[in-house]
C-alpha positions in Angstrom: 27.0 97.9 39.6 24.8 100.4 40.0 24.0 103.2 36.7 25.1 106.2 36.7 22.4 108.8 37.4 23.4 112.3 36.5 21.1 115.4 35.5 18.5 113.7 33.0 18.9 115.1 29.4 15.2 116.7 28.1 13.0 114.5 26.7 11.4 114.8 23.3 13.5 117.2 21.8 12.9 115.6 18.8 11.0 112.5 17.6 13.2 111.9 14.4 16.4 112.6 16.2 16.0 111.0 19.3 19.9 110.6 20.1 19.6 114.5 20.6 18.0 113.4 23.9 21.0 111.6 25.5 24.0 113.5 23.9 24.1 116.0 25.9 24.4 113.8 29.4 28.3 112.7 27.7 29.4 116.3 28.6 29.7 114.8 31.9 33.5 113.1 31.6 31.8 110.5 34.4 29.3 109.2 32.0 31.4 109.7 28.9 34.3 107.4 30.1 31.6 104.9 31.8 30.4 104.5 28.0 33.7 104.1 26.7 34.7 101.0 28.8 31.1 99.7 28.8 31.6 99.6 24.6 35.1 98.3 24.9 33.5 95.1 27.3 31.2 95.0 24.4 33.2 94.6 21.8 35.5 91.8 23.4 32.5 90.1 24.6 30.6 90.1 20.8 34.0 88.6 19.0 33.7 84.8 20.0 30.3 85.2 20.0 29.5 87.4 16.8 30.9 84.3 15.3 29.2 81.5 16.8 25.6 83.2 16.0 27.1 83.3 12.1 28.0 79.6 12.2 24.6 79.6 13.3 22.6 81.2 10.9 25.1 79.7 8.3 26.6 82.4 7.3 30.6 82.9 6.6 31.8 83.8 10.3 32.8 87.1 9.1 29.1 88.2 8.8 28.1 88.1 12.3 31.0 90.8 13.0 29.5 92.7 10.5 26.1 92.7 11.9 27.4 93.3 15.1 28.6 96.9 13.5 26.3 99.5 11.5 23.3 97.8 13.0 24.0 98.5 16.4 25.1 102.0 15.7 21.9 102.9 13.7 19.9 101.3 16.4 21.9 103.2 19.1 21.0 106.7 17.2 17.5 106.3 16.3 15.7 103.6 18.8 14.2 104.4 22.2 16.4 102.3 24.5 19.7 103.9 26.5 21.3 100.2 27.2 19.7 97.7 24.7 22.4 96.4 22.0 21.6 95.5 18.5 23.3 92.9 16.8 23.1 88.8 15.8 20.9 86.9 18.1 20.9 83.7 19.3 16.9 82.9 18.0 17.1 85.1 14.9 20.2 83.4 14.0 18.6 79.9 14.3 15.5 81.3 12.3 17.5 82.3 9.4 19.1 79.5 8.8 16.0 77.4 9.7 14.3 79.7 6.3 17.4 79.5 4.2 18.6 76.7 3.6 16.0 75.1 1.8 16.1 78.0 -0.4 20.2 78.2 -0.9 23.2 76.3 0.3 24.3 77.7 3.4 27.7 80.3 2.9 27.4 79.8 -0.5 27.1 83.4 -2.3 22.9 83.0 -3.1 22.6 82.1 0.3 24.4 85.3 1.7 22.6 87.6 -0.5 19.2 85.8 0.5 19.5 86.7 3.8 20.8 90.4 2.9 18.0 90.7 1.2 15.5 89.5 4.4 17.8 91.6 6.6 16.3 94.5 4.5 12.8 93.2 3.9 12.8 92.6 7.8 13.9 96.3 8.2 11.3 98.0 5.6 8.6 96.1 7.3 9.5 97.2 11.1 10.0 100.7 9.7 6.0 100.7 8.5 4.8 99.0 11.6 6.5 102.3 13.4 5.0 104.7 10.9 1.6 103.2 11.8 1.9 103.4 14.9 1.9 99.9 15.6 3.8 99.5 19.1 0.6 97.7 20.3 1.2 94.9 18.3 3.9 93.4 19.9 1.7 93.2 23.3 -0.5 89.9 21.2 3.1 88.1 21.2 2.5 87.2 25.1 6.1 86.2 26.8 4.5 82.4 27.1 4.8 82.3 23.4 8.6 84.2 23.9 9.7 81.6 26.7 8.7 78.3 24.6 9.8 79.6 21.7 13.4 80.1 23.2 13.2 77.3 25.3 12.7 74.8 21.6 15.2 77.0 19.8 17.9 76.4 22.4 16.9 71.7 21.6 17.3 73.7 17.9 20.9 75.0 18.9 22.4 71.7 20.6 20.9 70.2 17.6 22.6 72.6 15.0 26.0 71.5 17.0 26.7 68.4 17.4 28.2 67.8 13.9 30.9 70.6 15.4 31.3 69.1 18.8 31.5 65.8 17.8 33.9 65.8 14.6 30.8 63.1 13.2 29.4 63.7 9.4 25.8 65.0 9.9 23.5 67.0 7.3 23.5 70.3 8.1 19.8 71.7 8.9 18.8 68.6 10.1 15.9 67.9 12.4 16.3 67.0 16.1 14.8 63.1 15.2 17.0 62.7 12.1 20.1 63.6 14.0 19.7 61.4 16.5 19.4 59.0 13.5 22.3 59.8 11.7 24.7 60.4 15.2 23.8 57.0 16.1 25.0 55.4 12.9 28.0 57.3 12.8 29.3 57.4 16.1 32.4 55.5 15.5 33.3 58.7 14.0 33.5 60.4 17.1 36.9 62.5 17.0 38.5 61.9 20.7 40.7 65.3 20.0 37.4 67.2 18.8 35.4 66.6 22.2 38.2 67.1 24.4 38.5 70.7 22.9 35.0 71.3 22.8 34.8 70.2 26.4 37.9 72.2 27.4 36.2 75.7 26.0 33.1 74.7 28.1 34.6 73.3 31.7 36.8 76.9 30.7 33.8 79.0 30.7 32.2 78.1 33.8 35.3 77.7 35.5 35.8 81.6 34.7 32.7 82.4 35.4 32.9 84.6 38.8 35.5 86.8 36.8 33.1 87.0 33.8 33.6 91.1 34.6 36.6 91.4 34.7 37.7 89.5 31.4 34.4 87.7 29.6 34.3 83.9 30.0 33.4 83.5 26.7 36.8 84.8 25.3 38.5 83.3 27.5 36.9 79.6 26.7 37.5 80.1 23.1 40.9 80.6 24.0 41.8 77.8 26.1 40.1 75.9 22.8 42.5 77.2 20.6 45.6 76.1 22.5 44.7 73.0 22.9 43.8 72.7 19.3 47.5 73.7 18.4 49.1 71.7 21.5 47.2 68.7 19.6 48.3 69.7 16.1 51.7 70.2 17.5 52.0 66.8 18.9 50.2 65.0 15.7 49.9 67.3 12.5 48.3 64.6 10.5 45.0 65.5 12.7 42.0 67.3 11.0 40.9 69.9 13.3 38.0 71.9 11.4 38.2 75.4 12.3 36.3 79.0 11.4 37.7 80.5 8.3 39.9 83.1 8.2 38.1 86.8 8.3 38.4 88.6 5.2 39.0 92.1 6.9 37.7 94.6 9.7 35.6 96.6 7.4 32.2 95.3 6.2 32.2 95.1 2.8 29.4 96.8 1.0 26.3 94.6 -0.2 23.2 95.1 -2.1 19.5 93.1 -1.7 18.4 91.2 -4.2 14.8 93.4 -5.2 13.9 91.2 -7.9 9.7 90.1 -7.5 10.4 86.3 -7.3 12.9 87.0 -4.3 10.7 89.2 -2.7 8.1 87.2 -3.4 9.8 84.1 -1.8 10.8 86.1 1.4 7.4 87.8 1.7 6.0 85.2 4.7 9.4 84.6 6.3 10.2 88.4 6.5 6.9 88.8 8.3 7.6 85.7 10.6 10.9 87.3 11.0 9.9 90.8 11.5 7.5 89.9 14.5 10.5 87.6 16.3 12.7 90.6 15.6 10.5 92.6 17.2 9.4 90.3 20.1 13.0 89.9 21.1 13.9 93.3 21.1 11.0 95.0 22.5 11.0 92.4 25.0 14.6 93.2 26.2 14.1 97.0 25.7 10.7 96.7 28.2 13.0 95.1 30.8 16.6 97.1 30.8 13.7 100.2 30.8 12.0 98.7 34.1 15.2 98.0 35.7 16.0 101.4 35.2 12.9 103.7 35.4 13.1 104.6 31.7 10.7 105.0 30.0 10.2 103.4 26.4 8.5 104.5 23.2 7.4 101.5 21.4 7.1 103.2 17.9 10.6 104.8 17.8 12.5 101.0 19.0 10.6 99.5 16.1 11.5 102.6 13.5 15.3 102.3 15.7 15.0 98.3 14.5 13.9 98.7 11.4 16.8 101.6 10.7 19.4 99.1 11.2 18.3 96.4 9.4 17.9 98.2 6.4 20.8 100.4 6.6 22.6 97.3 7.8 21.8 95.1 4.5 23.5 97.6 2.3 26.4 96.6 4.9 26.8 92.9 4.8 24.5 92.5 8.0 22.1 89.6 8.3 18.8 90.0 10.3 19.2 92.1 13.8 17.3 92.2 16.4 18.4 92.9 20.1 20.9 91.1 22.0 20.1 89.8 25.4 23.9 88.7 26.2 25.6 91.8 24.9 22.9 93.8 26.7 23.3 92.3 29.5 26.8 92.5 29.7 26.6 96.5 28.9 24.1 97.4 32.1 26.6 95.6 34.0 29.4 97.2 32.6 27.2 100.7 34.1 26.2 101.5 30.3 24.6 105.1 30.8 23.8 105.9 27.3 23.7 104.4 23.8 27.1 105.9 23.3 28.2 102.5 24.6 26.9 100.6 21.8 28.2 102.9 19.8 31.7 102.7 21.0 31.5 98.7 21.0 31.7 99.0 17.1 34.2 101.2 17.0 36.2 98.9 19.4 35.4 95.9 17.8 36.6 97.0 13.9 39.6 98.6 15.8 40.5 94.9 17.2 39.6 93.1 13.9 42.6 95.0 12.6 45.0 93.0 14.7 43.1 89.7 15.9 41.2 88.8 12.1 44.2 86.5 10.9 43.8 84.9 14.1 40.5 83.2 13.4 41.6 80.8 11.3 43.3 79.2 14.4 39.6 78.9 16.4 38.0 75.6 16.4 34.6 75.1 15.1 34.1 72.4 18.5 34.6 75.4 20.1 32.2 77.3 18.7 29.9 74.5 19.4 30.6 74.7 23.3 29.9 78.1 23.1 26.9 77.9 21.6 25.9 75.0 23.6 26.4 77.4 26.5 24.4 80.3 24.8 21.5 77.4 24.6 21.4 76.8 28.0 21.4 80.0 29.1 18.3 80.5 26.7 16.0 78.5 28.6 14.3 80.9 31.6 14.2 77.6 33.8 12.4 79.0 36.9 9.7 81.0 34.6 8.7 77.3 32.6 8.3 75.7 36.2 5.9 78.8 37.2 4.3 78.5 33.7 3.4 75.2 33.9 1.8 75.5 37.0 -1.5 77.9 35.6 -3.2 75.2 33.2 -4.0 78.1 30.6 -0.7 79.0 30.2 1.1 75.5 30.4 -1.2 75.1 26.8 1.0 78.1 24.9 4.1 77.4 26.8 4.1 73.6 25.4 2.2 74.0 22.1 4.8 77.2 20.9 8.2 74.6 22.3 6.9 71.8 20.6 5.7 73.9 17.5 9.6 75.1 17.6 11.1 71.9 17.4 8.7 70.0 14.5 7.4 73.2 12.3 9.1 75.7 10.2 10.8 78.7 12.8 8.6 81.3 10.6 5.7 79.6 11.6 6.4 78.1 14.9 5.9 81.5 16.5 3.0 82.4 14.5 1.5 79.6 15.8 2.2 80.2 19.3 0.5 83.7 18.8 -2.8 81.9 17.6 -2.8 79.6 20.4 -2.4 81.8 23.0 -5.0 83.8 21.6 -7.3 81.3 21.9 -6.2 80.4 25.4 -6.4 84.0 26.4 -10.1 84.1 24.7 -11.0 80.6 26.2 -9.8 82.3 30.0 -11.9 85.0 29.8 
């Protein structure tokens, strides 16, 4: 589906309040009720997923709701991009919990304030790099480094997972090697009821597929899980089915970082690690919903946009945001004209938590996992590796960043894909 292209509102009419730019184009009833279903498909779509990208950060599910709400309307007021949608991400969710849990017990209450507090570190930072004028910066992150980097975070994802899918004991945040270990020693543990649901939501999804538009796949998988977790409990109740625990409420609660020096000093180089994926991502998906659309994007005001949220969003029980590829996606198609429709997705989605948040205690967490498992897939930008791989120069970043992802801290992994491309690019020339 085409965008709507009505009379363009002026630019510039003011750098500070840049949503002055695009509020006027809603007076058109055409554009304002386009924005209005676009944010309702983005609300549905973010609820199974909102909560798959908390189990994946390890946060209580309830948390990757949250983020999906004051972040993305902050970001929808104040960045440079009409379609892009802020919210938890895939990468960054892997990332945090890849820099947590060392530090705290994942969904314990230190470990929730921890990554508060680097939700708000990552914002302060990304509001300085726009106040220096820094939307350069992001051009030394080259999309090699980007496309290996999300090609070993979706290994990262399956690898996060298959505890879930599987039903089998496995430590949480282990590495790809030691849970291949650990799976193979435990596989008589394999729950035959956990699979089959897991495998339900997936053969679901792609089944649903061609009518993704018309009602999401993803809600409808999730679903399918569901009733066949309760047709199974129904049939046996003595069966353990692990599933997401119930959500607290629709409102996010309010939060506060923790400021003390030895936290901030402990977040100081993952906040910057985390700060340049952030921004990478974001910028990234911006750069291409602008070309698709002949927009044009200021690189200063997404970052100060980016760095708005996460702030504002810590004091709002947010985790690290960044911008959503999925949700994004799903909004152009929906003919998103302006960030109203990112606005109106949060609005949706606390109206729906007020009827569906009891309900969550009936999802399944192997359905979360074929979800994910999905989202992991979809990461990997097959055809662009195959014509990566074919220029020698680049075939070094590509493979050095994926295999960086997979054996190395996340908050250094992409770091160290910037240096070797850097090198590569220097040895080139």
């Amino acid at each position: 589906m085409e965008p709507l292209k009505p009379d363009p509102a002026p630019d510039n009419v003011s750098p500070y309040l840049p949503f002055l730019n695009w509020w006027p184009l809603l007076r058109d009833r055409t554009v304002l009720r386009t924005d209005i279903l676009a944010g309702l498909t983005g609300a549905i779509v973010v609820l199974p997923q909102g909560v798959a990208f908390a189990t994946l950060a390890g946060m209580p599910p309830a948390y990757g709701l949250y983020s999906a709400m004051v972040p993305c309307v902050i970001a929808a007021l104040f960045g440079s991009s009409r379609v892009m949608v802020t919210g938890p991400a895939n990468a960054i969710s892997l990332t945090v919990l890849a820099i947590m849990a060392p530090l705290a017990a994942p969904e314990s209450a230190r470990y929730v304030q921890l990554v508060i507090t680097l939700a708000f570190m990552v914002g302060v930072w990304q509001i300085l790099l726009s106040l220096a004028r820094a939307g350069k910066l992001i051009d030394h992150v080259s999309h090699t480094v980007i496309v290996g980097f999300t090609a070993g975070a979706a290994v990262l994802i399956v690898n996060s997972q298959i505890r879930n899918f599987f039903g089998v004991d496995i430590t949480r945040g282990s590495s790809v090697l030691q849970t291949i270990v650990q799976f193979s020693a435990n596989i008589s543990q394999v729950q035959a009821v956990t699979v089959a649901i897991g495998c339900i939501t997936l053969v679901t999804a792609l089944i649903w597929q061609p009518l993704n538009r018309i009602v999401p796949a993803m809600l409808v998988s999730v679903v399918a899980g569901s009733l066949v977790a309760l047709f199974a409990k129904w049939v046996d109740p003595t069966l353990m089915i692990k599933t997401v625990d119930a959500l607290p409420g629709a409102l996010p609660p309010l939060s506060m970082p923790d400021l003390s020096f030895a936290t901030l000093q402990t977040l100081l180089v993952p906040s910057i690690a985390m700060t340049l994926l952030a921004l990478a991502e974001a910028v990234s998906i911006a750069q291409a919903m602008a070309k698709r659309r002949n927009e044009k994007l200021d690189g200063n005001q997404e970052f100060l946009g980016q760095g708005l949220a996460n702030v504002v969003g810590s004091f709002f029980s947010s985790y690290p945001a960044s911008g959503s590829f999925n949700r994004s996606g799903v909004n152009v198609a929906a003919g998103a004209v302006t960030p109203f429709s990112a606005i109106m997705a949060s609005a949706f989605l606390i109206s729906i938590l007020f009827f569906v948040a009891p309900l969550a205690q009936y999802l399944p967490l192997a359905a979360v996992a074929a979800i994910l498992f999905l989202v992991a897939w979809n990461l990997i930008d097959r055809r662009e590796i195959r014509y990566l791989l074919s220029d020698k120069f680049e075939r070094i970043t590509l493979i050095a960043t994926c295999v960086a992802t997979l054996v190395m801290a996340l908050e250094w992994a992409i770091l160290f894909g910037v240096a070797v491309s850097l090198v590569v690019k220097r040895a080139r020339a």
